[in-house]
N, C-alpha and C positions, 0 to 999 in steps of 0.2 A: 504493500500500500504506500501510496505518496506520503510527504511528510507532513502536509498539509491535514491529511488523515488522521495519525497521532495526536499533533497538536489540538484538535477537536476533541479528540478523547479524553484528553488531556485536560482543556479547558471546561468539561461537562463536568469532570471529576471535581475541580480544584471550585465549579458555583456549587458542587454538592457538597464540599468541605463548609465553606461559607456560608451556604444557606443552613447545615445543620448545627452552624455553631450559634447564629443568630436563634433559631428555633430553639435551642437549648435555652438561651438565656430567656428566653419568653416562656416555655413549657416549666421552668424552674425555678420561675415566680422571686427572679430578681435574688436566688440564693444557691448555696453549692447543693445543689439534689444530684446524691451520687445514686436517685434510683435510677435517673437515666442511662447508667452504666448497663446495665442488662438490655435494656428496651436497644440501645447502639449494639449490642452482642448479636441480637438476636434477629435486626437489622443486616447487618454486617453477611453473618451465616445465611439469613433467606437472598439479599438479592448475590452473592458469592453464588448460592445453588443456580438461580436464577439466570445468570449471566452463563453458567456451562452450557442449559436446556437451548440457551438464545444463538450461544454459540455455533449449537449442535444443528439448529436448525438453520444460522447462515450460510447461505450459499457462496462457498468460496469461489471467488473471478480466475478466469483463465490470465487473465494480462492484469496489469498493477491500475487499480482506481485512482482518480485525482477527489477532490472533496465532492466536487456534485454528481460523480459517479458513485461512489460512498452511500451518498444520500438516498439514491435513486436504487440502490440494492434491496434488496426483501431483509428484511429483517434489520436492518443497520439502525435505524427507531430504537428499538427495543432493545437492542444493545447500548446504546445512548444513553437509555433509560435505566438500566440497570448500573452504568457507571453513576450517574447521578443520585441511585441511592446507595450504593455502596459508598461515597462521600459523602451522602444527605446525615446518614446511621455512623459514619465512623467520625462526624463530626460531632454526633452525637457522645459516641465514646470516650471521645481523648479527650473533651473540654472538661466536663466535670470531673476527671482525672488528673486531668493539673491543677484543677480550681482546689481538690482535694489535699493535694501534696501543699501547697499554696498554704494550705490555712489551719493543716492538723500536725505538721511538722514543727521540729523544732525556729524559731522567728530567727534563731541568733546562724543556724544551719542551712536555710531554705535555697541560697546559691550553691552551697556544697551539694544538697540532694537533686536542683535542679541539672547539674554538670551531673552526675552522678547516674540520674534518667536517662540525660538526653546520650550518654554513653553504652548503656544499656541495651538501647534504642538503636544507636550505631551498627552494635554488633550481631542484635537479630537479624536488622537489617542485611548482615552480612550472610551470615546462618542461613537467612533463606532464599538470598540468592543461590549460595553452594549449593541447597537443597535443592531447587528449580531444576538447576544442571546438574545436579543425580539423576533428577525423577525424567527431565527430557533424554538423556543418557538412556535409561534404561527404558526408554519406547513410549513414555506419557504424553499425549498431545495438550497443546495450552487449556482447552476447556478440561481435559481430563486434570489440569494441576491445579485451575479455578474448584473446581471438584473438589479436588484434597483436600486443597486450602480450607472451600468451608466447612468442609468436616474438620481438619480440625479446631479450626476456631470452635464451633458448637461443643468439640469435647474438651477445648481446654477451657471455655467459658462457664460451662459445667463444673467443672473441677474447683477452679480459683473460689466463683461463689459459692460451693461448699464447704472451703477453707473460710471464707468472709462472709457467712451470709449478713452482715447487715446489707450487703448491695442488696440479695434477692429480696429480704425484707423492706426496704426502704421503695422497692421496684411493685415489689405486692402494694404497700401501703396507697405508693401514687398514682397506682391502676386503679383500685377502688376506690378512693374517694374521689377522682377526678375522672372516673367513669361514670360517676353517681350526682356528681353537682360540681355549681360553678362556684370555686372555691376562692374566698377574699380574705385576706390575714388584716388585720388593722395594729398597726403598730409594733410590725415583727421584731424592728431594728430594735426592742426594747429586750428582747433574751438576748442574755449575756453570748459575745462570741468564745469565751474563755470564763472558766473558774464556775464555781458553786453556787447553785440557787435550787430551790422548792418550786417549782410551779403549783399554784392550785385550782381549780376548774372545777366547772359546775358538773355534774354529771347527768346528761342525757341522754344517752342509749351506749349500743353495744361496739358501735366505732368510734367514740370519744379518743381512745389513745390515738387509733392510729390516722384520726383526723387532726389528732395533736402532733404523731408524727411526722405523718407528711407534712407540716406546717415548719417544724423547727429546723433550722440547716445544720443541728446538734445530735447526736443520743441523746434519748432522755429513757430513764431507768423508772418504770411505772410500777406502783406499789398497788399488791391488786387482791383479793380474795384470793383466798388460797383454792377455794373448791373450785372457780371458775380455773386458776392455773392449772389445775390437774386434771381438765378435760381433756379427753384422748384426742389423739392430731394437733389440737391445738395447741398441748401444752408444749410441742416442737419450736412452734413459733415463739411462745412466752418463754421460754427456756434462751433463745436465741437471739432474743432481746432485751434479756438479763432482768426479766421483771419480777419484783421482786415477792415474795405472796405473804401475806397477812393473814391474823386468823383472830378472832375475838379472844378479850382474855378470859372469860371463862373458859370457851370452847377448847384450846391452844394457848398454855399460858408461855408455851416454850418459842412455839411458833412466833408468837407475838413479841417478843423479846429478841429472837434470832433475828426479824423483819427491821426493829429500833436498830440492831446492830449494823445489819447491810447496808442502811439506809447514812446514817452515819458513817461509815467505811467510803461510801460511793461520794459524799459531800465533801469529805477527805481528800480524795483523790481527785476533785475539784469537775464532778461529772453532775448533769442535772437530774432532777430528780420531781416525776411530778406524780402528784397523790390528789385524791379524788376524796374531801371531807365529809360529806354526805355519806360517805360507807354505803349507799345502795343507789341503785335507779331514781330516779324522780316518774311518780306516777301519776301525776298532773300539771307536766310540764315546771311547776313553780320550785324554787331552791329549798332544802330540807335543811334543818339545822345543821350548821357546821360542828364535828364532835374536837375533840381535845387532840388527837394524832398528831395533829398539824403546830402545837403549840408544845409536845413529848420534844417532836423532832427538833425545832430550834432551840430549846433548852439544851440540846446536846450538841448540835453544831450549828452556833449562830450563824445564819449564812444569810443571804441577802431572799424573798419572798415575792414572788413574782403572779399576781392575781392573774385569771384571763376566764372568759367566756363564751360558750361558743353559743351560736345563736343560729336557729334555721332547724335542726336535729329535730326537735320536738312535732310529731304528729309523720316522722317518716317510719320507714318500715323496721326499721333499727331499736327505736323508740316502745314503752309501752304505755304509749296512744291508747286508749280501750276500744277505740273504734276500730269498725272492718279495714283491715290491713290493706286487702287489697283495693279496696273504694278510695284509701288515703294516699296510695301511692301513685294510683291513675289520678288521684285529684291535684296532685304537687308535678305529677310528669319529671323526665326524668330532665337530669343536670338543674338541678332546684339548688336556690343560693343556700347558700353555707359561711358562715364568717367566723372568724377567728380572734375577738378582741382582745388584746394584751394591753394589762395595765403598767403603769411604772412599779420599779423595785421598791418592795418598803423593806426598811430596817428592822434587822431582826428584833429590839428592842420595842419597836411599834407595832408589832405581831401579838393580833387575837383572835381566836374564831371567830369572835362577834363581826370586829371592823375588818377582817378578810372575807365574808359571808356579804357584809355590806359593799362593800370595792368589788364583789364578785358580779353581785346584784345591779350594782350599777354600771360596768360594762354590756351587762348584758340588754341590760333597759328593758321595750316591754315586747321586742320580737325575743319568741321561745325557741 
């Protein structure tokens, strides 16, 4: 093919780098979401497959095409198109991978580790050249090593996120709530980017955490019942989010004690930590008294208390609404707003159930 040829290829690639790095910043709500790390994975492995089948179906030329012979071929589209997602998806991939490294590394190291990357990076790069000309060596045509490739992308993508699942957690979280509704954070930039805090929130239904996760650009360690944690399947993901389980003191005087300790350990080590005061659902929408947990906890490590609200949850399917479930969900339709209020930090010494229940209450105002 002419060189003119290449350079198109070329060029479809490098607006599908661009447009997916721009999309990231927009799809990631203006913060590092490393759930798009999978969502580019698995990008990446579909149009990789994709781009062999297209291959397979082009019709190779008897003599060398210039660009609008190129064009005028069967299939040359669809190969276009495929280059364009494979950079749409791997733009997706590498941005919030450096955004990562960027901001969870050490501040005083971050040149060292980025020269460190981009070395790394060098010598794959090298690795899979050598490999290329193995695999053409030993008889593999270029869509047969597109082939390869996206296998194994798909297995090592596999692999890494089961060494890291918070990717796949973080990947789960922003698939469902932002397949379920149009999600608004209000005053995100108020969680700390660094060091200890309590979040506290109001509790209304069964996605609260991970409407709180998808919200925060942080881990946050959720203190939870204990019977809910040790629901079968699920307690995989609760396990793998390091949340913490709680148990009344009567019920669990041991439990309840070991939870005071982790919770403390984790404020320590200077990680968030958000707990839910009301200890159960809300069954009319309206806030339940906040209990004393939330007032154990800062007595033992004063740390900075962080109010927040979520407002829109109540009367969805999540919720225990007492109306017909499915009359309330056709009645909200799907991507129904959802907000995220964040209040400022109060000092630990200005910390009480009463005026945390209050600051809760009035972020939330009077959408439920």
């Amino acid at each position: 093919m002419a060189t003119s040829v290449f350079v198109l290829l070329l060029a479809v690639f490098s607006v599908g780098i661009g447009a997916g790095s721009l999309l990231c910043e927009r799809l990631s709500g203006h913060k590092v979401e490393i759930g798009l790390v999978p969502f580019g994975s698995i990008g990446l492995s579909v149009f990789g497959l994709e781009l062999y089948f297209a291959s397979q179906a082009y019709v190779t030329p008897s003599a060398m095409l210039d660009l609008g012979g190129f064009l005028a071929q069967g299939g040359s589209w669809r190969i276009l198109f495929d280059c364009l997602g494979i950079g749409l998806f791997g733009g997706l991939y590498i941005v919030p991978l450096f955004a990562l490294i960027q901001t969870r590394c050490d501040p005083a190291h971050v040149s060292r580790t980025i020269a460190g990357m981009n070395i790394m990076n060098a010598l794959f790069m090298v690795v899979s050249a050598v490999v290329a000309m193995v695999l053409l060596k030993a008889g593999l045509t270029i869509p047969q090593i597109f082939l390869a490739t996206a296998i194994m992308n798909g297995v090592v993508a596999v692999y890494i996120f089961s060494l890291v699942p918070e990717f796949l957690i973080r990947f789960l979280a922003w698939i469902l709530i932002h397949t379920f509704y149009r999600v608004r954070i209000i005053n995100g930039q108020a969680i700390p980017d660094e060091g200890p805090a309590v979040l506290v929130c109001n509790h209304v239904s069964y996605v609260d955490a991970i409407a709180i996760m998808a919200a925060s650009p942080r881990p946050v360690r959720f203190v939870m019942d204990h019977q809910i944690f040790r629901i079968p399947v699920m307690s995989w993901l609760f396990r793998n989010v390091r949340a913490i389980p709680i148990a009344p003191v009567k019920e669990d005087p041991w439990l309840t004690e070991k939870a005071f300790v982790d919770i403390a350990q984790a404020l320590h080590e200077g990680e968030l930590v958000c707990i839910f005061p009301e200890g159960k659902l809300t069954r009319d929408g309206e806030l339940n008294p906040f209990k004393g947990g939330v007032q154990k906890i800062i007595d033992r490590s004063p740390v900075p208390v962080l109010p927040m609200a979520l407002r829109g949850l109540w009367g969805s399917l999540f919720s225990r609404d007492p109306s017909n479930p499915v009359a309330r969900t056709f009645k909200r339709g799907l991507f129904s707003r959802l907000e995220l209020a964040v209040g400022e930090p109060i000092a630990p010494d200005a910390v009480s159930p009463e005026g945390l229940q209050e600051q809760v209450r009035a972020l939330r105002g009077d959408w439920k």
